[in-house]
N, C-alpha and C positions, 0 to 999 in steps of 0.2 A: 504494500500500500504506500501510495507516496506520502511524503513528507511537506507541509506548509508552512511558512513562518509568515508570521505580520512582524516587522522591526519598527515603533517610533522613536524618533529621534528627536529633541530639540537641543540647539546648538546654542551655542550665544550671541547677541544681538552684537550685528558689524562681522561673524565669521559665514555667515551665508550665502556669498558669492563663491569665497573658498572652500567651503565644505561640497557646495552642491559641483563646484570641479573636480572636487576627490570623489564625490560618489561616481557622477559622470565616467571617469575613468577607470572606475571600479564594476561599473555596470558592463563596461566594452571587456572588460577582460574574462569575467562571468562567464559572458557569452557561450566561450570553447570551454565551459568545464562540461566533462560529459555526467548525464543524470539529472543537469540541472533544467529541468523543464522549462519555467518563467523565474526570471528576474525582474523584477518591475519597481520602477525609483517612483516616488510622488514626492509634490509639496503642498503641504498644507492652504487654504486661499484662506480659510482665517487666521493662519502664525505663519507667519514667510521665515518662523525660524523651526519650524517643525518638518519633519520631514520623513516618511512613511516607505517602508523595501514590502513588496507582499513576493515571495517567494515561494517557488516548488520542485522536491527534488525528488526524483524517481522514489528514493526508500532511502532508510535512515542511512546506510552507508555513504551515499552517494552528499547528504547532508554533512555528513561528521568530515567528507573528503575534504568537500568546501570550507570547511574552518579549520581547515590546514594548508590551507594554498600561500603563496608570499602575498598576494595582493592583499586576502585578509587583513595579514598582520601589516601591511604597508596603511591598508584603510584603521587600522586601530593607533597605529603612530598618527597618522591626521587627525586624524577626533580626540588626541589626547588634549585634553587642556580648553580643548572647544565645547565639550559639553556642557549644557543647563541642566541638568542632573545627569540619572540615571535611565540610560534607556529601556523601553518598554518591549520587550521580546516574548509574545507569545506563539509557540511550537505546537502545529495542531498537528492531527492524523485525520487522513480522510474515511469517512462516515461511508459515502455514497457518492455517485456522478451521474449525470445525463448523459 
C-alpha cells in the first residue's frame, strides 16, 4: 500500500523567497527518485510564509529511501535556522482508491 505524507511548513517572515528556491530545487531532484509517485510543493494564499509538500510513495520503503537521499539533508541545512516553529508532518496509509 502506498505511503502519503502532508509536510507544513512555516518559515520566517523575509526567508520566503529563499526557502521556496530551496524547495523548488528540491522538488526537481524528487523527480528521479524511483517509488516516489507525486511530489507536490504549495503555498499557502492566507500565510505567504506557510508552505505545504503532499507526497506519495509507492510503500514505506521507497518513503524511508527518500529520507536518505543528499538533497534531503541539503533541504534540512536550508531550513535550518528559517523555521517559525516546528513542522507539521502527518504520514498517512492508504484506506482505498478510485
Amino acid at each position: 500500500m502506498s505511503v502519503a505524507v502532508v509536510a507544513k511548513l512555516k518559515v520566517k517572515a523575509g526567508t520566503e523567497k529563499q526557502i521556496e528556491e530551496a524547495f523548488r530545487t528540491m522538488v526537481s531532484k524528487v523527480r528521479g527518485e524511483a517509488g516516489t509517485e507525486s511530489y507536490v510543493f504549495h503555498r499557502s494564499t492566507q500565510d505567504p510564509t506557510v508552505f505545504v509538500f503532499y507526497e506519495v510513495y509507492k510503500d514505506q520503503a521507497a518513503f524511508e529511501a527518500h529520507s536518505k537521499t543528499p538533497h534531503f539533508a541539503e533541504m534540512g541545512k536550508a531550513l535550518a535556522g528559517n523555521l517559525d516553529g516546528r513542522p507539521q508532518v502527518d504520514i498517512l496509509t492508504e484506506l482505498a482508491r478510485k
